[in-house]
C-alpha positions as CSV (number, residue, x, y, z in Angstrom):
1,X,63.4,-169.0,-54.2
2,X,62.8,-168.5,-57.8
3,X,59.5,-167.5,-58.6
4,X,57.9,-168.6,-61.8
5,X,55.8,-166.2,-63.4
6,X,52.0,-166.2,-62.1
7,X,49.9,-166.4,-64.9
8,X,52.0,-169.6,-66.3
9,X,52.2,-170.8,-62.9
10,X,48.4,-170.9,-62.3
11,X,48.1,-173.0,-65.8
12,X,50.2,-175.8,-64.2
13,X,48.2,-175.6,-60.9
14,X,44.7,-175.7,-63.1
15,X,44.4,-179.1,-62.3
16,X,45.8,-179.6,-59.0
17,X,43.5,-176.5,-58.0
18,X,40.4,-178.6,-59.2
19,X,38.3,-178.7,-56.0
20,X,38.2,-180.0,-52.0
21,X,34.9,-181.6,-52.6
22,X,33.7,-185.0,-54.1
23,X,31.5,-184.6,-57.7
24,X,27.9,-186.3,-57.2
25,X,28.4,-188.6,-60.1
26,X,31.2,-190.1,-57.9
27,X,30.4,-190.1,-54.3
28,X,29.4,-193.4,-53.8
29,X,32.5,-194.6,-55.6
30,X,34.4,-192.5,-53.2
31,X,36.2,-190.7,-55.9
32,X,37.4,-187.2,-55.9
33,X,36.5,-185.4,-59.1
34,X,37.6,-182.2,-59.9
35,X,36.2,-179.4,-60.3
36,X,36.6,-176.5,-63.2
37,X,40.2,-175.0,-63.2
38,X,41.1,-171.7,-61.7
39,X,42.4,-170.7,-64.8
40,X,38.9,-170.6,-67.1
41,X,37.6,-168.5,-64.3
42,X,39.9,-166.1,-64.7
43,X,40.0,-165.6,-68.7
44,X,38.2,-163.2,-70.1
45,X,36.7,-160.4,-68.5
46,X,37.7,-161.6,-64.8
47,X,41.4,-161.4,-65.4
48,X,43.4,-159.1,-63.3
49,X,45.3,-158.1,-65.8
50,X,44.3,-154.4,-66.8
51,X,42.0,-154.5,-64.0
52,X,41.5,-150.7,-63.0
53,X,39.0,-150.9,-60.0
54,X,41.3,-149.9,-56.5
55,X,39.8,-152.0,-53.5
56,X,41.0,-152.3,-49.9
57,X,43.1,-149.3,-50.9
58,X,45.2,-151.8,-53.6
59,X,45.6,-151.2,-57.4
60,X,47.3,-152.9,-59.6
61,X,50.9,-152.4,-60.5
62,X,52.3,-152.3,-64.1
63,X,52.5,-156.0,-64.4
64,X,49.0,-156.7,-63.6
65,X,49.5,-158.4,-60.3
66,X,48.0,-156.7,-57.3
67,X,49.7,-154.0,-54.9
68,X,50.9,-154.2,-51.9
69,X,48.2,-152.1,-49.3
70,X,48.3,-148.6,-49.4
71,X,46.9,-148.5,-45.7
72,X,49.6,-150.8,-44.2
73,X,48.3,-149.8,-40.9
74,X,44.9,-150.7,-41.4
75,X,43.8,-153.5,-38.9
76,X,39.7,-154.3,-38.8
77,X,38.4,-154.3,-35.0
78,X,36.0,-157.4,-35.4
79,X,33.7,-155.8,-33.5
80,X,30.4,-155.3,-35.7
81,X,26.9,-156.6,-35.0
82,X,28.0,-160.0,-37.0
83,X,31.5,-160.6,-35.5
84,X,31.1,-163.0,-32.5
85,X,34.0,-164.2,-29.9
86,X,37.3,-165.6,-30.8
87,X,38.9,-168.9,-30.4
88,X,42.5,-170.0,-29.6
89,X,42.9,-173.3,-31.4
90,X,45.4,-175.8,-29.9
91,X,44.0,-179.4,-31.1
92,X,40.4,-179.7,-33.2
93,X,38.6,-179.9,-29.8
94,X,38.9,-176.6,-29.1
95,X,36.3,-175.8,-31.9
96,X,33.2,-175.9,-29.9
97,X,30.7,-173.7,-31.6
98,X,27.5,-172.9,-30.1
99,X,24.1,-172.3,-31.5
100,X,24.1,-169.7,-34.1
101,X,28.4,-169.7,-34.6
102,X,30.1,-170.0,-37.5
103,X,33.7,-170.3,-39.0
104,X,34.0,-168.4,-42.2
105,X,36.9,-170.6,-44.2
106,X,38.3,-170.1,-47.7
107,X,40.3,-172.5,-49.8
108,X,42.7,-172.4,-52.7
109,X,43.7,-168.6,-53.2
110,X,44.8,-166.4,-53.0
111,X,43.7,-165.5,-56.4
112,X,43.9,-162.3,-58.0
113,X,41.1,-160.6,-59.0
114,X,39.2,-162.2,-56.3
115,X,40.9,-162.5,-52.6
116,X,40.9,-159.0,-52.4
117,X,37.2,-158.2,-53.2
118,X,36.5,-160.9,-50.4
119,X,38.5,-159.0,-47.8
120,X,36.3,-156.1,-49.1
121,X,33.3,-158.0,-47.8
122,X,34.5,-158.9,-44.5
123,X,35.8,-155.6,-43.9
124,X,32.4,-154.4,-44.7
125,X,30.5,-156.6,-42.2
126,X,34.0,-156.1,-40.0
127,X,34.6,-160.3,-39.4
128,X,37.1,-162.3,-39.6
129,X,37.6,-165.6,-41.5
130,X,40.1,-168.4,-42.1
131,X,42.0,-168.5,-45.3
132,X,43.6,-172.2,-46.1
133,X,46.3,-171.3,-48.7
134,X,47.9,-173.6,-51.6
135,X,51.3,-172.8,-51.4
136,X,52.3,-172.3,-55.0
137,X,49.4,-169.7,-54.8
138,X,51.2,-168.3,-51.9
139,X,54.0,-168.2,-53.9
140,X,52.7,-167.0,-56.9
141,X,50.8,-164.2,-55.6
142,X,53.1,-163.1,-51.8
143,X,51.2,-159.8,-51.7
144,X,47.6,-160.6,-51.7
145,X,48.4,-163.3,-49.3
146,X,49.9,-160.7,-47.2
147,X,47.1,-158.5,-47.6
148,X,45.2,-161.1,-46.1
149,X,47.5,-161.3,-43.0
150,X,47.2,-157.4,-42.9
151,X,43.8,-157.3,-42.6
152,X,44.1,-159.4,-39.8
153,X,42.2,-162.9,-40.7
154,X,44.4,-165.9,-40.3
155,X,46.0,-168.1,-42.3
156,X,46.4,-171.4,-42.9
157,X,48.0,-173.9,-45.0
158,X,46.5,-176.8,-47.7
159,X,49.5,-178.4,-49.1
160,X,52.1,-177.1,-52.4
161,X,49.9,-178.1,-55.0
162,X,46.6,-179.2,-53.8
163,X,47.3,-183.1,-54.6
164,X,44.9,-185.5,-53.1
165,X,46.9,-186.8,-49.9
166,X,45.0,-190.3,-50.6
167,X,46.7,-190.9,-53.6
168,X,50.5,-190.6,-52.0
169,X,52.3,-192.7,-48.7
170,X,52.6,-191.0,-45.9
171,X,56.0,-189.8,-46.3
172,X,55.2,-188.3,-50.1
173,X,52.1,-186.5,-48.5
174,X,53.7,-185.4,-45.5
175,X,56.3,-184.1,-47.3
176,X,53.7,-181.9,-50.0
177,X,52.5,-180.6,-46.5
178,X,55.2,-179.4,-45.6
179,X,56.2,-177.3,-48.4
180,X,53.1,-175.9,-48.7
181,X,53.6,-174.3,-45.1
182,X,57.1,-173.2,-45.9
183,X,55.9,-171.5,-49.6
184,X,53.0,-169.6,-47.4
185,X,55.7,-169.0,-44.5
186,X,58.0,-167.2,-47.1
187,X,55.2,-165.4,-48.9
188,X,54.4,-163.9,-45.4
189,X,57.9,-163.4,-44.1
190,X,58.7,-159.8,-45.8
191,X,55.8,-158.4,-42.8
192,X,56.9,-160.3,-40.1
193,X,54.0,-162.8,-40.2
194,X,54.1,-166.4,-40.2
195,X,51.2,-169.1,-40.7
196,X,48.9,-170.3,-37.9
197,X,49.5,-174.0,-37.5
198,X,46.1,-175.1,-39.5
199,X,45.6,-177.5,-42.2
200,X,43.1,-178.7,-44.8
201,X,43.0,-181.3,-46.4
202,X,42.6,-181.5,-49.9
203,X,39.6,-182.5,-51.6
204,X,38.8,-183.4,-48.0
205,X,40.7,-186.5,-48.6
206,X,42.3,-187.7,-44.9
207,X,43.4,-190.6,-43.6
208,X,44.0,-191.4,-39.5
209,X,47.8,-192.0,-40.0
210,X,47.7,-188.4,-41.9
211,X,45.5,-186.9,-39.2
212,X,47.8,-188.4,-36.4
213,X,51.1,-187.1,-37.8
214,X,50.5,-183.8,-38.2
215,X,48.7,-183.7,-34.8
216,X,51.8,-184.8,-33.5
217,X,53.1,-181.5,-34.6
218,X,50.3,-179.3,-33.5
219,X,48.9,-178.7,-36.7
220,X,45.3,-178.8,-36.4
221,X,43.0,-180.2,-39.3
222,X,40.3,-177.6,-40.0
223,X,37.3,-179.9,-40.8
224,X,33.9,-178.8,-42.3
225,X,30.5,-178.8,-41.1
226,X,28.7,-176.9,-44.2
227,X,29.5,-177.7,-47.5
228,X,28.7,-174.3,-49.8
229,X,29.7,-176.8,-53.0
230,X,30.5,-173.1,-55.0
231,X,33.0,-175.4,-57.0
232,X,29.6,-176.2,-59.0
233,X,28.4,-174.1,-61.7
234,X,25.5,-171.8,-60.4
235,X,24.4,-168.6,-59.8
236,X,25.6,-166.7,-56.9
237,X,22.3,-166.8,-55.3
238,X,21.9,-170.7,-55.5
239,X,25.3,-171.0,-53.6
240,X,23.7,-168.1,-51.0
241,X,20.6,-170.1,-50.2
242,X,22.4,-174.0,-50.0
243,X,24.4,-172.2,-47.5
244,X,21.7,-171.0,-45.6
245,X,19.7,-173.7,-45.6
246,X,22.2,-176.4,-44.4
247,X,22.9,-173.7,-41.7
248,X,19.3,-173.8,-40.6
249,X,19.7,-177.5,-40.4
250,X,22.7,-177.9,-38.6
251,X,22.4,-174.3,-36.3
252,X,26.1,-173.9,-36.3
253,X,29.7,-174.7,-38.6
254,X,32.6,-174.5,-40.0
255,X,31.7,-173.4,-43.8
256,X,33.6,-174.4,-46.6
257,X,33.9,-171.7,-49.5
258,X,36.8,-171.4,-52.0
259,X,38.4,-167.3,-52.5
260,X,38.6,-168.7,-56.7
261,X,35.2,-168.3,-57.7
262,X,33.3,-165.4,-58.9
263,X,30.2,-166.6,-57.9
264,X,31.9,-166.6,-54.4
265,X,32.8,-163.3,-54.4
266,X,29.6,-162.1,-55.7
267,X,27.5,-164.0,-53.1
268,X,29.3,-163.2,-50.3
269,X,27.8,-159.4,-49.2
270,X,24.5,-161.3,-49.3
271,X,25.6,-164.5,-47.4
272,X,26.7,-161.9,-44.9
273,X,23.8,-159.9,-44.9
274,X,21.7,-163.0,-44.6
275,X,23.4,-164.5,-41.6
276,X,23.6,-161.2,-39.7
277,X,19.3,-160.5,-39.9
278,X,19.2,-164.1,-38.9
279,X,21.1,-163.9,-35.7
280,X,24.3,-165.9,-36.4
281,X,27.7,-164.6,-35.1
282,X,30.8,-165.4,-37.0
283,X,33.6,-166.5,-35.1
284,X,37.2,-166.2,-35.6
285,X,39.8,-169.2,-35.4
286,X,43.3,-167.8,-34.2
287,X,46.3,-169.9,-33.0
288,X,46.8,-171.6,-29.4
289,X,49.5,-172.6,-27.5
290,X,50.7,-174.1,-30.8
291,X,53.8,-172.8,-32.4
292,X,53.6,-171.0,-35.9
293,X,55.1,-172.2,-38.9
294,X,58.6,-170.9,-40.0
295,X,60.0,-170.6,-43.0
296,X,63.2,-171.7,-42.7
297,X,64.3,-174.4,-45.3
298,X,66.2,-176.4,-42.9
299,X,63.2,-176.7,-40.3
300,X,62.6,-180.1,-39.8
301,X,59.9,-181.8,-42.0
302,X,56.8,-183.1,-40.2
């Protein structure tokens, strides 16, 4: 596959990155707005290019783009005073969380600059998390996504180019699912690790006939419980304590956060912090029975 280069690449996904939640303005409407581009959050001082900081034993190469791991061997234990029990995930009623569980998700990366400073924190509170990856990001950036594998969270798929799967028939949608899983397959093929078969949909934006088809396959649709809405513009801290306090009224969920956001990345130590001296237990997501996804071009589309 030819690979365009990643910083013009992410300018032509600005837009179809824009966000997996609905804007306030338009929720009743039930319109999907999006939400600031990737790009303008990584001008400026954020960019990775000329970035000198090492994390998670990385540094940069001469291009700019982040290096593969220094400690390939590396593999967290998930066994801290946060990390709680792990699930194999066959079909979406698997997910049965009890009081005090949550599922640590990520959309939209990997992003450089920023994935890798969120494996940081989970490696510092030693959990794991799920990691729904656009596939032209995937593409774009193979490394970090491996890094991501190598740390030993799983990964999951949310289309080629983040359209909303509303907007397109079912063929057209299923086929933009499908090549997202093969562009994250391929990114993770040079270590020998392939996609677990989980899905997201796109500015949340499902449909039954959608839900039912890829359920045929064995894909699983990774819903969410606890919007973190870090899409808005906000301080760190105001995306820390929504978080918290739709925990506190639901007890338990799968939480939504996006790996492209600063604030993200900056709130994260505290979210984790914050969950772990209130009792919660994060719990990891890992495949079933379910086969994973391949790579291969000629696999059959679902």
């Amino acid at each position: 596959m030819v690979r365009a280069a990643p910083l013009l690449l992410l300018g032509a996904l600005a837009l179809s990155l824009a966000g997996c939640a609905r804007n306030e303005a338009t929720r009743m409407a039930g319109l999907y707005a999006p939400r600031p581009s990737a790009l303008a959050e990584t001008k400026g001082s954020e960019a990775i290019e000329g970035e000198k900081v090492a994390l998670l034993g990385f540094q940069p190469d001469a291009s700019g783009a982040d290096a593969f791991p220094l400690r390939q061997s590396f593999r967290p234990s998930f066994t801290s005073k946060l990390a709680g029990r792990t699930i194999a995930v066959s079909r979406i009623s698997d997910i049965q969380l009890a009081d005090k569980e949550v599922v640590l998700t990520f959309d939209d990366g990997p992003m450089p600059g920023k994935t890798l400073r969120i494996l940081k924190a989970l490696d510092d509170y030693g959990v794991g998390a799920t990691f729904l990856m656009v596939g032209r990001m995937a593409d774009a950036y193979p490394k970090i996504a491996q890094a991501v594998a190598e740390r030993g969270h799983t990964i999951g798929t949310h289309t080629e180019s983040h359209a909303n799967l509303r907007s397109l028939d079912d063929e057209a949608a299923m086929a933009e699912i499908r090549a997202g899983q093969i562009s994250v397959a391929e990114a993770l093929q040079p270590i020998g690790r392939e996609p677990a078969p989980f899905f997201r949909f796109p500015y949340l934006a499902d449909r039954p006939s959608l839900r039912q088809r890829i359920a045929n396959q064995g894909v699983v649709a990774i819903d969410v419980d606890i919007d973190s809405k870090d899409y808005f513009h906000g301080a760190p801290s105001t995306v820390k304590e929504r978080t918290i306090l739709d925990l506190e009224k639901h007890g338990r969920g799968i939480i939504l956060f996006h790996d492209i956001h600063e604030r993200t990345v900056d709130m994260l130590p505290d979210l984790l912090a914050s969950l772990q001296a209130r009792g919660f237990k994060v719990v990891r997501l890992v495949p079933g029975g379910a086969p994973l996804l391949a790579a291969a071009k000629s696999a059959p589309a679902i």
